[in-house]
N, C-alpha and C positions, 0 to 999 in steps of 0.2 A: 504493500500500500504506500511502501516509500514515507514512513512516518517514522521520528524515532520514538524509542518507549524510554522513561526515567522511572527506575527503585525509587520511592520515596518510604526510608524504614527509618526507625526506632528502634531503639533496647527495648521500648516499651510501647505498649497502643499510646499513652501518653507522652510519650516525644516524638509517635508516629504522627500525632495529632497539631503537635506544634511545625514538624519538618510540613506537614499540607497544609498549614495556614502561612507559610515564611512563599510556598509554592503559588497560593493562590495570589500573593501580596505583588511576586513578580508579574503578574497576570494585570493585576487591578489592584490599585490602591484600596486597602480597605477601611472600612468606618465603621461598621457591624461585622458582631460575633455571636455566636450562639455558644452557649458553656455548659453542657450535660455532664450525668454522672459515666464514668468510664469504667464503673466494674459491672455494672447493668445496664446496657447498651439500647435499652427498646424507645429511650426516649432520644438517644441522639440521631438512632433511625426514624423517628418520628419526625423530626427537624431536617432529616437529610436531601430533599429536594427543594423544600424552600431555601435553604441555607443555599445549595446551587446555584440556585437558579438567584438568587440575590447576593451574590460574588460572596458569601458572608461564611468563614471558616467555622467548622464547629471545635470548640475546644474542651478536652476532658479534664475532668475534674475531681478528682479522689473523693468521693462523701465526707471523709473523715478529712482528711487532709489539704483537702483543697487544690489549689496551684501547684506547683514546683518553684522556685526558683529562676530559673530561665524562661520560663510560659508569663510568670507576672512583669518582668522584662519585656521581654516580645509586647505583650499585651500595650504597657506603659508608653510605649514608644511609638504606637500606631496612630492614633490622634483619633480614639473608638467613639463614635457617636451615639450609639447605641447597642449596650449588651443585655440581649436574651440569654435567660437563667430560665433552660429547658429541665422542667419537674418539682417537685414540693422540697419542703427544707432536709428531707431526708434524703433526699436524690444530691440535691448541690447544696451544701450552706446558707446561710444570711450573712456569717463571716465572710465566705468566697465571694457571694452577692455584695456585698459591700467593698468589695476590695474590687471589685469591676468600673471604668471606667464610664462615664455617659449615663448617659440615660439606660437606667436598668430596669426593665421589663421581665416578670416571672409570669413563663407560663405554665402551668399547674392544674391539675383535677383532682379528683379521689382516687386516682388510679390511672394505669400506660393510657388505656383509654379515653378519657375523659383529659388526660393531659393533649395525648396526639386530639380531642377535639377542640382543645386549645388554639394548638399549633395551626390548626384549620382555619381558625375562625381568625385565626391575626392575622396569617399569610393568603389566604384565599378567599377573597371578596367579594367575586363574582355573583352572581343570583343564577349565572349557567354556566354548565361543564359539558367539555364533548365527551369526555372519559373520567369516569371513577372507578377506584381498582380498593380492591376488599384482600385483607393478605390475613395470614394469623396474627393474634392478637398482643401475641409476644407472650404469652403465658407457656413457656418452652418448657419441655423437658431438656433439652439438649440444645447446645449454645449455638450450632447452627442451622437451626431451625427458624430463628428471626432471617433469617437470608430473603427470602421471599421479599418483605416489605422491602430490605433494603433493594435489590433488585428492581423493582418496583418504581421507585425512589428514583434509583439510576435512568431509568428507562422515564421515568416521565421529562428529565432535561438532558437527555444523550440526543444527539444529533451525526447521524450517520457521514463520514467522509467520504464525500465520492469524486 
C-alpha cells in the first residue's frame, strides 16, 4: 500500500498511553484530553471514537495513583482547554481531577453503561444517525472480550486509503 507503519509501545499501557498522545500532538496540536481509568479499560473504550474523531488523546490513569510523573509533565505543557475525566470517583480520582488542567468535565453514571451514555450525550448531538452499533457491554469475563466495542470505535472514524 506503500505506507509506512510506527510501534508506538510502552513498558506499560500507561506510557503506551502517553507515547499516543506525544503521536497525536505531532499530528495536531492538542487542547483536549480524555483521562480514564487504565486497569478497567471499558470506559476508555467508551471514549475511544469520540476522542478520534476530536484529535483529543485518551490518557490513563491509575484509580489509586493517579498520573505518573512524566504524563503530568506532558499534560502541563500542552496548553489543555478542556479535560474529560471519563467515569465516577472510583474509576479516576477528584485528586487526579483536580490536578487536570482547563476546564474539567466528569462524565459519569451508575455504571460502564450509563457512563458510555454519558459519553453519548456530550459527544453526539445529532437528533439522526445513519448507523448505530450495539457491542457487549463490557461486563467480560475475559479481558479480551471488550475488543468488539473497541473495534467498533475504530471503524466508526477509520477511513480506508486508496
Amino acid at each position: 500500500m506503500g505506507i509506512t507503519v510506527n510501534r508506538i509501545a510502552g513498558n506499560s499501557k500507561y506510557e503506551t498511553s502517553l507515547k499516543v498522545a506525544k503521536e497525536f500532538d505531532k499530528i495536531s496540536d492538542i487542547s483536549k484530553i480524555a483521562v480514564a481509568n487504565g486497569e478497567v479499560l471499558a470506559d476508555a473504550v467508551s471514549v475511544a471514537a469520540p476522542a478520534a474523531q476530536n484529535k483529543m488523546p485518551i490518557i490513563l490513569a491509575h484509580p489509586k495513583n493517579g498520573l505518573d510523573d512524566a504524563t503530568k509533565t506532558y499534560i502541563k505543557g500542552e496548553g489543555i482547554s478542556t479535560s474529560y475525566v471519563i467515569g465516577g470517583t472510583s474509576s479516576v480520582s477528584n485528586s487526579t481531577q483536580n490536578s487536570l488542567p482547563g476546564t474539567k468535565k466528569r462524565l459519569q453514571g451508575t455504571g460502564r453503561q450509563e457512563t458510555n451514555a454519558e459519553v453519548v450525550e456530550e459527544f453526539y448531538k445529532s437528533s439522526t444517525y445513519d448507523n448505530i452499533y450495539v457491542t457487549k457491554s463490557g461486563q467480560v469475563n475475559k479481558a479480551d472480550e471488550i475488543a468488539d466495542a473497541l473495534e467498533i470505535g475504530r471503524a466508526h472514524v477509520w477511513t480506508p486509503v486508496t
